[in-house]
N, C-alpha and C positions, 0 to 999 in steps of 0.2 A: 504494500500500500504506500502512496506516495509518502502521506504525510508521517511517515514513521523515518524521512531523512527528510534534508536540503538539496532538492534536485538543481544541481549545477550545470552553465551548457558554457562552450566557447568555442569560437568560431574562430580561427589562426590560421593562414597558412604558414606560421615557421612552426617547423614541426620541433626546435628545441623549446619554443617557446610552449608548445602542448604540453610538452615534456614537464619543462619545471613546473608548469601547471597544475597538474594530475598530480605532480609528485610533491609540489608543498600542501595538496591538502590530503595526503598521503601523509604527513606528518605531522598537520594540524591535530589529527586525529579529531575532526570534527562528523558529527554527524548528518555525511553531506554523499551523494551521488555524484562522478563528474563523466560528460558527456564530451567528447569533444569533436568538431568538424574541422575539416580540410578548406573549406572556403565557404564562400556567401553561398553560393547556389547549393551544394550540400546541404548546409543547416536551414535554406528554404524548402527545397525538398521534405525535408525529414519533418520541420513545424507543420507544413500541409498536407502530408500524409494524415489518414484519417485517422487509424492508430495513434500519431503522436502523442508522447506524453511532452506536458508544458512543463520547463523550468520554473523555479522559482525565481531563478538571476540567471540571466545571461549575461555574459562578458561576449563583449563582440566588438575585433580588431577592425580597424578602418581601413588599413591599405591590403587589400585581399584582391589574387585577380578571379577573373568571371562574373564578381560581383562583391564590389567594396560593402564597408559596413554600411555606409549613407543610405547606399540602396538599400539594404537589408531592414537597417533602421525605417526608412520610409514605407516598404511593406510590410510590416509587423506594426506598424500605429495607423497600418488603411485599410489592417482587416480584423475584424472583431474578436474575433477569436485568440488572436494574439495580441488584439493590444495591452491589456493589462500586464502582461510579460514585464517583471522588473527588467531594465536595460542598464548595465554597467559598461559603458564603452573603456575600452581596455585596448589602448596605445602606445608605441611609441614618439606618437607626436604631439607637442604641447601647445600648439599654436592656437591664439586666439582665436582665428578663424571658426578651427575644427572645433574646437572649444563651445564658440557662440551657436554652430551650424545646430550639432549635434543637442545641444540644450533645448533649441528653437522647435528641433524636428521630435524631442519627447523623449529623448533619455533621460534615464534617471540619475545617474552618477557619469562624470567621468575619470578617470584611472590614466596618469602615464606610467606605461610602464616600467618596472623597478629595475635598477641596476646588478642589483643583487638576490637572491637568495633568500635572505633574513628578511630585508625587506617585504619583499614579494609576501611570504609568511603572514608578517606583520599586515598588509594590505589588505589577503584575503581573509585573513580572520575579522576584521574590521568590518570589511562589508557584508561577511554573511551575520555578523552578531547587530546590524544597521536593523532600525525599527523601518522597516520599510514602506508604510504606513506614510510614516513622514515626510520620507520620500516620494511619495508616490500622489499624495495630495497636494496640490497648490506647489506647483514646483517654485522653487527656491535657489535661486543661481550662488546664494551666495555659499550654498554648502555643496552645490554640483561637482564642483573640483575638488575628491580627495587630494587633501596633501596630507602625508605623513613624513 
């Protein structure tokens, strides 16, 4: 049953970066599921298949090819099913742009990605223990950008 974990999903194509992924909440030792896809068009597939199960958070990189996160982003808050999907955008780019885009378009957090290890840890324990509630009502720019 779902609600008996924290159904995780993330959408990367650097495949080390799945890696430390899977494997810091691998030693969170939290009570979490993690799913992960190869690009945008994968992890649309899979949300629209009728089967799917819905994450509780998705992390979803932005520079992905076949299908960046923006698009991805943009389809998951145009179809009902998915909108309510917490969205943690999870990059390595810090630009205001991507920043302002992504806030605009209905994610709920955004995440640069960490340099390290510990860090990373640190990040994703953060936001699976987030009252997501908070987040998810009346979005709020000014806590959109985790920094830790």
């Amino acid at each position: 049953m779902q609600n008996d974990y924290i159904y995780i999903m993330l959408a990367d194509d650097d495949e080390d970066d799945r890696l430390f992924f899977t494997d810091a909440f691998e030693e969170l030792n939290m009570n979490t599921k993690v799913n992960t896809f190869i690009d945008g068009v994968d992890l649309m597939n899979y949300l629209n298949s009728v089967d799917a199960i819905l994450p509780n958070v998705l992390f979803l990189d932005l520079n992905m090819p076949k299908k960046n996160g923006i698009e991805c982003l943009n389809e998951i808050k145009a179809n009902d099913k998915l909108s309510e999907i917490a969205i943690a955008i999870y990059s390595t780019s810090a630009s205001e742009e991507d920043i302002e885009e992504t806030f605009v378009l209905g994610a709920n957090i955004y995440i640069k990605k960490p340099s390290d290890f510990k860090k990373l840890k640190k990040i994703l324990s953060e936001v699976i223990s987030i009252n997501w509630q908070y987040y998810t009502n009346g979005l709020n720019k000014d806590n959109f950008l985790l920094r830790i």
